[in-house]
C-alpha positions in Angstrom: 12.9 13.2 -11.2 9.2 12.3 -9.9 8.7 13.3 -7.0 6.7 10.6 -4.4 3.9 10.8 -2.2 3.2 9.2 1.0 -0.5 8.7 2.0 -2.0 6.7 5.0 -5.4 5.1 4.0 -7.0 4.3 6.8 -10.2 3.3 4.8 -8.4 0.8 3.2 -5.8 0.2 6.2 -2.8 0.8 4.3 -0.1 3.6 3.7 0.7 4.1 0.2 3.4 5.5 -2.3 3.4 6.7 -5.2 5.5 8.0 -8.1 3.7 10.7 -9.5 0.4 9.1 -10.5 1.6 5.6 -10.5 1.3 3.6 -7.3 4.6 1.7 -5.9 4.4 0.5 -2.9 1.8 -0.5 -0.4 2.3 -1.2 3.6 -1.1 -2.9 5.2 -1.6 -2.7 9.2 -4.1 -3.3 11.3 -4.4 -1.0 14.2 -5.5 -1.9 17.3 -5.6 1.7 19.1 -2.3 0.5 20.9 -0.6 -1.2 18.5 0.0 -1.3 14.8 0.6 -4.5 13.2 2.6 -4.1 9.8 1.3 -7.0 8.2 2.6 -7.3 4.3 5.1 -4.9 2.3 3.9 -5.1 -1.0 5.7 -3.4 -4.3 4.6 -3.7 -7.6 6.5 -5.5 -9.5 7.6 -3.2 -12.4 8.8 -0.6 -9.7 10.9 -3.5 -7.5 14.6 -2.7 -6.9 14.2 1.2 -6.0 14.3 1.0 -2.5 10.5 1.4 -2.5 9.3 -0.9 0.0 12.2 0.8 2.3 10.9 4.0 1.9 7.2 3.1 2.7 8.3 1.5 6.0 10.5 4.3 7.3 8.3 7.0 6.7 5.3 4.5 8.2 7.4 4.2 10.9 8.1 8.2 11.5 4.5 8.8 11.3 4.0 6.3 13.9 7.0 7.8 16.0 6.0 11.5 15.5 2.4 10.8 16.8 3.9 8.8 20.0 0.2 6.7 20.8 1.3 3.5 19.5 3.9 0.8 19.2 4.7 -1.6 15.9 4.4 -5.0 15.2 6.2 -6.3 12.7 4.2 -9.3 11.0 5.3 -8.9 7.8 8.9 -10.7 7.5 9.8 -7.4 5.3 9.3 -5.5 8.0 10.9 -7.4 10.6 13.6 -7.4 8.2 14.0 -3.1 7.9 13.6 -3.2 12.0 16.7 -5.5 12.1 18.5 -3.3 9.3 17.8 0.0 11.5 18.4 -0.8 15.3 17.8 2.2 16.3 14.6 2.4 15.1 12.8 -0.4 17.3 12.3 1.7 20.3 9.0 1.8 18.8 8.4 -2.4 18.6 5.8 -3.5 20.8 7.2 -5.3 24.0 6.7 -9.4 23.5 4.9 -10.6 26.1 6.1 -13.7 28.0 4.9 -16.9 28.7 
Protein backbone atom coordinates (compact mmCIF):
# COMPACT_ATOMS: atom_id res chain seq x y z
CA UNK A 1 0.00 0.00 0.00
CA UNK A 2 1.13 3.72 -0.66
CA UNK A 3 1.71 5.34 1.91
CA UNK A 4 0.18 9.31 2.15
CA UNK A 5 1.46 12.48 2.91
CA UNK A 6 -0.05 15.40 4.58
CA UNK A 7 1.50 18.82 3.86
CA UNK A 8 0.22 22.39 4.79
CA UNK A 9 1.01 25.01 2.06
CA UNK A 10 0.79 27.96 3.38
CA UNK A 11 2.17 29.67 0.19
CA UNK A 12 -0.62 28.44 -1.64
CA UNK A 13 -3.05 28.44 1.54
CA UNK A 14 -3.99 24.90 1.30
CA UNK A 15 -3.09 21.46 3.05
CA UNK A 16 -2.54 18.77 0.70
CA UNK A 17 -2.51 14.92 0.32
CA UNK A 18 -0.93 12.80 -1.52
CA UNK A 19 -0.60 9.14 -2.57
CA UNK A 20 2.91 8.68 -3.12
CA UNK A 21 3.62 11.23 -5.83
CA UNK A 22 0.16 11.69 -6.95
CA UNK A 23 -1.88 14.43 -5.37
CA UNK A 24 -5.53 13.55 -3.96
CA UNK A 25 -6.93 15.78 -2.05
CA UNK A 26 -6.68 19.44 -1.43
CA UNK A 27 -8.33 21.61 1.67
CA UNK A 28 -8.06 25.58 0.97
CA UNK A 29 -8.38 28.08 4.19
CA UNK A 30 -7.77 31.33 4.70
CA UNK A 31 -6.31 32.26 8.03
CA UNK A 32 -7.04 35.09 9.70
CA UNK A 33 -4.47 34.80 12.78
CA UNK A 34 -7.64 33.73 14.86
CA UNK A 35 -9.52 31.88 12.82
CA UNK A 36 -9.17 29.44 9.97
CA UNK A 37 -11.85 29.39 7.44
CA UNK A 38 -11.97 25.89 5.54
CA UNK A 39 -13.31 27.13 2.47
CA UNK A 40 -13.52 24.17 -0.33
CA UNK A 41 -12.61 20.24 -0.01
CA UNK A 42 -11.51 19.36 -3.21
CA UNK A 43 -10.56 15.59 -4.45
CA UNK A 44 -9.46 14.72 -7.73
CA UNK A 45 -11.73 12.97 -9.42
CA UNK A 46 -9.96 9.69 -10.28
CA UNK A 47 -9.06 9.21 -6.51
CA UNK A 48 -12.95 10.00 -5.24
CA UNK A 49 -14.55 7.36 -3.09
CA UNK A 50 -11.36 6.58 -0.68
CA UNK A 51 -12.23 8.54 2.13
CA UNK A 52 -9.73 11.13 0.90
CA UNK A 53 -11.40 14.34 1.47
CA UNK A 54 -12.13 12.76 5.16
CA UNK A 55 -8.78 12.21 5.76
CA UNK A 56 -7.47 15.79 4.68
CA UNK A 57 -10.01 17.41 7.00
CA UNK A 58 -9.25 15.37 10.19
CA UNK A 59 -5.76 15.66 10.09
CA UNK A 60 -6.28 19.67 9.14
CA UNK A 61 -8.26 19.63 11.98
CA UNK A 62 -5.60 17.93 14.45
CA UNK A 63 -3.00 20.28 13.28
CA UNK A 64 -5.23 22.96 14.11
CA UNK A 65 -6.16 21.31 17.55
CA UNK A 66 -2.51 20.38 18.44
CA UNK A 67 -1.28 23.99 17.84
CA UNK A 68 -4.30 25.46 20.16
CA UNK A 69 -4.05 29.37 18.54
CA UNK A 70 -6.98 29.17 16.43
CA UNK A 71 -10.54 28.16 15.89
CA UNK A 72 -12.33 26.74 12.41
CA UNK A 73 -14.71 27.90 10.22
CA UNK A 74 -16.37 25.67 8.26
CA UNK A 75 -17.34 27.43 4.78
CA UNK A 76 -16.96 24.66 2.78
CA UNK A 77 -20.43 22.57 2.97
CA UNK A 78 -17.82 19.39 3.02
CA UNK A 79 -16.62 20.51 5.89
CA UNK A 80 -19.50 21.52 7.80
CA UNK A 81 -20.55 18.21 6.80
CA UNK A 82 -17.27 16.04 8.64
CA UNK A 83 -17.92 18.58 11.77
CA UNK A 84 -21.50 17.30 11.91
CA UNK A 85 -20.28 13.54 11.33
CA UNK A 86 -17.71 13.98 14.35
CA UNK A 87 -19.35 15.96 17.22
CA UNK A 88 -16.84 15.70 19.21
CA UNK A 89 -14.62 17.35 17.13
CA UNK A 90 -16.23 21.02 17.03
CA UNK A 91 -14.77 22.21 20.26
CA UNK A 92 -12.59 23.82 17.88
CA UNK A 93 -15.57 25.77 15.65
CA UNK A 94 -15.42 29.31 15.95
CA UNK A 95 -18.25 30.78 18.21
CA UNK A 96 -21.12 32.46 15.87
CA UNK A 97 -21.60 35.73 16.76
CA UNK A 98 -25.11 37.06 17.36
CA UNK A 99 -27.14 39.55 16.04
Amino acid sequence: MTTLTFEKEPDASRWTLRRGDDLVSVLDYRDDGRTVAMTRAYTVPTFRGHGYAGEVVERAVAELEAAGDRSVSPVCWYVAEWFDAHPERRGILARRRSA
